[in-house]
N, C-alpha and C positions, 0 to 999 in steps of 0.2 A: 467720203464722196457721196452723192445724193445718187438714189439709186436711179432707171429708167422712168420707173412710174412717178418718184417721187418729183424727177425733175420737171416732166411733162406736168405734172399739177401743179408747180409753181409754174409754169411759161403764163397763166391769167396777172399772178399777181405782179408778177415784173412788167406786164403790161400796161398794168392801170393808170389809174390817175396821179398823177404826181403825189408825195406828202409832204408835209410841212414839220419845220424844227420844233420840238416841241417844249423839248428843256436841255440842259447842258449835258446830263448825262441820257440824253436819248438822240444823238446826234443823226441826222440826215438831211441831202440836199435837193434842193429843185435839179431836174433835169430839164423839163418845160415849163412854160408857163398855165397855169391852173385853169384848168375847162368850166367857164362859169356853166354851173346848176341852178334850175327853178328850188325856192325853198319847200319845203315839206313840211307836213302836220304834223306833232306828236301830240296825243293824248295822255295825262296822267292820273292815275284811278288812286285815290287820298283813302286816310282814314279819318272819317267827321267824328268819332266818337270825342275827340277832345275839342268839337265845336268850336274849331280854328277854321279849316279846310271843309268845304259844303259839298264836294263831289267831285267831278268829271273834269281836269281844265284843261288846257289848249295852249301849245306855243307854236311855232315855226320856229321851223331849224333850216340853218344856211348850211348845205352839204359842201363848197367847196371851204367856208371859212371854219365850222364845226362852232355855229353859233347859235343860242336857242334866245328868242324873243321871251319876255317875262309871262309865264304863266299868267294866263284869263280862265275865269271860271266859266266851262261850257256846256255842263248840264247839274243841275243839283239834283244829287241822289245818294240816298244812307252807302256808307262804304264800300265804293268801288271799287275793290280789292287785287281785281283780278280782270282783265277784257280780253275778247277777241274781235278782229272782224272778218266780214262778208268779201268776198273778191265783186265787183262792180257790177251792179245790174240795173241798167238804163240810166249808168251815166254816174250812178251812186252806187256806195256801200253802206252796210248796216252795222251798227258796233252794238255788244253785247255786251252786258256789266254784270256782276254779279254784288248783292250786295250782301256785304258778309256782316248782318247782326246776326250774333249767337243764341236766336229765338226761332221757335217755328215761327215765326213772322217771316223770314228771310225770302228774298225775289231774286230772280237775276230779270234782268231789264234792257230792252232795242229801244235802239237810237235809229234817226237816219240822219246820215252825215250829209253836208252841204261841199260839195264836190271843188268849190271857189272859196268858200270862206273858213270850210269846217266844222260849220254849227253843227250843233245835235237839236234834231227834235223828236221828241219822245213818242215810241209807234204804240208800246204796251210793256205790263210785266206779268211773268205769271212766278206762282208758287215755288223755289227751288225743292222744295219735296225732301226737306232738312234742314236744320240748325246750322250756322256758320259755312255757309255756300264758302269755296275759297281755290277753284277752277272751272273756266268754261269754255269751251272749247266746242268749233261748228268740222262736219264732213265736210270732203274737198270739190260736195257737191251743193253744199249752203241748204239743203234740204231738210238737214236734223243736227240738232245741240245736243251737247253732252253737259253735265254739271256733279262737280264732287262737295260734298258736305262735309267738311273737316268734322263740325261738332255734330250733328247728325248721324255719323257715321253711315251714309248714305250715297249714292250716284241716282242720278235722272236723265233721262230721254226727252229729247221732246223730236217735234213737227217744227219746222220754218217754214209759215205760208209766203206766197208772193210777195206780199207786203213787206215782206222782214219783224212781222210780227209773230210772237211763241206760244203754241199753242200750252195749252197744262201739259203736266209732266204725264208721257206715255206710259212709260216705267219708272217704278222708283224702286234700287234693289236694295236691301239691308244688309248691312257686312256683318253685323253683328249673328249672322246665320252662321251657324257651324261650318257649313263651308267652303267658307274663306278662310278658317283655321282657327289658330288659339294666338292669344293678348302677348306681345315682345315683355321681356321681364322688368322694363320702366314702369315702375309701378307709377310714378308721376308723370310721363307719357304716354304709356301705353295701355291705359285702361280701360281704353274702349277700341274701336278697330276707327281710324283716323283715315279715308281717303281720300287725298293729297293734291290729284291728277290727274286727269281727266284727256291720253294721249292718242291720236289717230295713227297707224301704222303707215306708212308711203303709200303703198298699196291700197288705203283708204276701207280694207277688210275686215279690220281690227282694231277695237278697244283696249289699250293696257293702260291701268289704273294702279296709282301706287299706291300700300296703303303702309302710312307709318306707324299705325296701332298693332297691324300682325305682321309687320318684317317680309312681307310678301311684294307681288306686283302678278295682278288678275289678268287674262287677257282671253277678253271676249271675240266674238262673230261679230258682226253689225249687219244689217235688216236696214240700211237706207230708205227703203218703200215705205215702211210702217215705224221707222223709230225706236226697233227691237232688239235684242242683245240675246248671242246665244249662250249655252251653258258656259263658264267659266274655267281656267284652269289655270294654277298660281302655281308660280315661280321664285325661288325666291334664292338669296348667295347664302344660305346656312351660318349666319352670323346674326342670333337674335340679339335685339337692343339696338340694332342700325337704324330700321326709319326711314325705308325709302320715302322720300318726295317730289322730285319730279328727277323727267329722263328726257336726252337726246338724243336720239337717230342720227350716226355717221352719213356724211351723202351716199356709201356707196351702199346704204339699206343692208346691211348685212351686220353689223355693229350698233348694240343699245349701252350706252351711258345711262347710270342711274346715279342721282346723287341722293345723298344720305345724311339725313337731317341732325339724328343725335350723335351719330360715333364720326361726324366730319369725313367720312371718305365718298370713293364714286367707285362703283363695280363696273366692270366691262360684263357684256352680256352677247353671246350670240344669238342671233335671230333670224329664223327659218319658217318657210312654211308652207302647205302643203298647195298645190292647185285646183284639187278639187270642187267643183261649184256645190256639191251637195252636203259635206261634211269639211269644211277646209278647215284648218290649223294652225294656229300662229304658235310659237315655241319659239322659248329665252334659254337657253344653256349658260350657266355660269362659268366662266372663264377661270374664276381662281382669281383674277387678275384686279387687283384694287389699289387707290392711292391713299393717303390722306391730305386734305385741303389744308389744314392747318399747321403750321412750321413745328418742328421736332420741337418738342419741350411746352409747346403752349398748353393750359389744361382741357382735354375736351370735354369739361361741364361747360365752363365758359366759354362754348362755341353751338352756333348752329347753324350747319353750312344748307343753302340757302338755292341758288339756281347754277343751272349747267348750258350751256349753249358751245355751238362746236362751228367755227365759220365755213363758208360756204365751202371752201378749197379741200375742205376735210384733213386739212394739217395741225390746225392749233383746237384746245378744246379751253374755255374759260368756266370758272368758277368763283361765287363771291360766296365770303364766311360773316355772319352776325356773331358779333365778340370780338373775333382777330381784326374783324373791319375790314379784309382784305379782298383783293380779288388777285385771281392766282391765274395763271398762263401752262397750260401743258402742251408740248409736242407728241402728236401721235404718229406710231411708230408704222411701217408696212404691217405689222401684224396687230395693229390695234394698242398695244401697248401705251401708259400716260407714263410723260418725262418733265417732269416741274423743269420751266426756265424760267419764270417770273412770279414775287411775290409784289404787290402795292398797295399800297395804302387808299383805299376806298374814297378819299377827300371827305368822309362823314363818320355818322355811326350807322349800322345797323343797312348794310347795304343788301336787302330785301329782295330786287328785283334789277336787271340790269341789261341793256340791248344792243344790239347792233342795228346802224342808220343802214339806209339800203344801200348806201354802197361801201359796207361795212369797214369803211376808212376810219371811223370814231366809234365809240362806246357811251353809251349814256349810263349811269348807274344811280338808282332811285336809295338817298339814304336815310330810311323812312324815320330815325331817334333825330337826327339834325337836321331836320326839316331841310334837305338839299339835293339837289342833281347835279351831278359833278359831268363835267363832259372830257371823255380821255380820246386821244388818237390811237390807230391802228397799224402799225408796219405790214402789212398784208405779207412781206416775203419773210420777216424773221417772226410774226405773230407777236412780237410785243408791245404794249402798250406804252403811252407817254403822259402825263400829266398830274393832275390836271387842269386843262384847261379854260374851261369855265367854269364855278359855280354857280347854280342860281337858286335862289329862296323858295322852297314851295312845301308850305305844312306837311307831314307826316305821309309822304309822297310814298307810297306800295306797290305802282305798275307802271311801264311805260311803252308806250303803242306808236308805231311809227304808223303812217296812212295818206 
């Protein structure tokens, strides 16, 4: 039986909008008929290095049918790996790219978006302040950027002026300082310190940054006003060789999911932190509490699980695996606990990156070796997925940005 809390958090999803059959074994039926939606933007961030794919492209998605128009190319720019954008300002947002060459050459780079058609036109770029830029992420005030340098083994600060253009990097911290710790024992991973993530706490107080070279995850102050980062302090689940890479925040802010790049699992992590305006706190307690993404018997060399996201209801958590192909379904329990109820097949290879549409009825999943985006459906009351339902063609596809 579903307990009080849990029931009341399902009363959204049984409200919603109808959903549709998806396949034989994912059987469900119209109640009403479907509330037509305006269609929506997606942006997807390629990788050019195989000078297939030139940059930034553009589709629309029909939110009531779960149908993406053919990718158009919307802005050319070296591998856009990674984006985030701006919340609306005079009508417009700003989207941020990062381009991941593995050179100090490396930028990340503002667009402004065209609020009717889409377009990007290019404001400026500045320095990523490291080699292999490959997260970026803005405060929930649009005032300052964050960016992590996988191969730099570096994070940066910057200023967002009015324009939505970036100013140079304020800070740029080096992980390879003593302390942020010592090298995870992958000697073919972990040989340098790798940060991953680049994450803002709810609270908008705090920095945590994953890093998969020392098996840690940092978690700084933030300085909004000037773009500053206070001292640090690392956390980590006492299981070196894991790799964190990126994490999700339960909605009820009190629960961090990290997932974990080379040993395939995801740690549960509590999160607390002090009130303080002069010296505050953020602190990760390790729970004990861990899955594995990938099915009993698979090898985990031949895996490297990949991204975490948790839907809005704070019932189901997803994960997608590069190797097993998969993406995977957990029920989370009153006390935080993950419960595998769905494994599927990714419709590609190497599914990288993967989203929910804003009315997180469908899933789009970016599968960057077979050049595809597969588009799955969503049961918002049982959290499991269906399809998939569309594929569509887009070279070496690595991010995808709903806007």
């Amino acid at each position: 039986m579903l307990s009080r809390r849990r029931f009341l958090l399902h009363l959204p999803a049984l409200a919603a909008l109808p959903r549709v059959a998806l396949s034989e074994d994912f059987p469900v039926r119209f109640r009403h008929k479907p509330v037509a939606l305006p269609p929506t933007f997606v942006y997807f961030g390629t990788d050019t290095e195989k000078h297939v794919s030139r940059g930034i492209y553009i589709s629309r998605f029909d939110v009531a049918k779960g149908t993406l128009t053919q990718p158009q190319l919307a802005a050319e720019t070296p591998r856009p790996s990674f984006l985030a954008i701006s919340q609306p300002i005079a009508g417009h947002r700003r989207l941020y790219a990062i381009n991941a060459v593995p050179n100090a050459s490396a930028t990340v780079s503002s667009f402004l978006t065209d609020s009717a058609t889409g377009a990007l036109t290019p404001i400026n770029q500045a320095s990523s302040a490291g080699a292999g830029p490959c997260y970026v992420s803005l405060d929930a005030t649009g005032k300052t950027a964050f960016v992590a340098n996988y191969v730099g083994s570096s994070i940066a600060t910057y200023r967002v002026h009015a324009d939505g253009s970036l100013s140079e990097p304020v800070e740029r911290i080096d992980y390879k300082d003593l302390r942020f710790g010592h090298r995870g024992p992958n000697t073919a991973r972990q040989e340098v310190p790798h940060p991953h993530s680049v994450h803002l706490s709810p609270d908008n107080r705090f920095l945590l940054v994953n890093d998969l070279g020392s098996d840690a995850i940092s978690v700084f102050t933030i300085d909004t006003a000037d773009a500053r980062l206070g001292e640090p302090k690392l956390f980590s689940n006492d299981r070196p060789g894991s790799g964190p890479r990126h994490i999700a925040f339960h909605p009820n802010g009190r629960w961090v999911y990290s997932i974990n790049e080379l040993d395939s699992t995801i740690d549960h992590f509590l999160w607390s932190t002090t009130s303080s305006h002069t010296a505050p706190q953020g602190m990760l307690t390790y729970t004990g509490q861990n899955v594995k993404t990938i099915a009993l018997g698979f090898p985990v060399a031949k895996n490297t699980a990949a991204e975490v996201m948790i839907s809005p209801d704070g019932n189901y958590l997803y994960a997608s695996n590069r190797g097993e192909d998969t993406l995977v379904v957990f029920s989370i329990a009153d006390d935080g606990k993950l419960k595998l109820i769905q494994r599927i097949a990714c419709g590609g290879k190497t599914p990288r990156h993967f989203t929910f549409d804003p009315s997180t009825r469908w899933i789009l999943c970016g599968n960057q070796d077979s050049g595809t985006v597969t588009v799955f459906g969503r049961d918002a009351a049982t959290g499991r997925i269906g399809g998939p339902t569309q594929t569509v063609p887009i070279d070496s596809v690595m991010f995808s940005l709903f806007a």
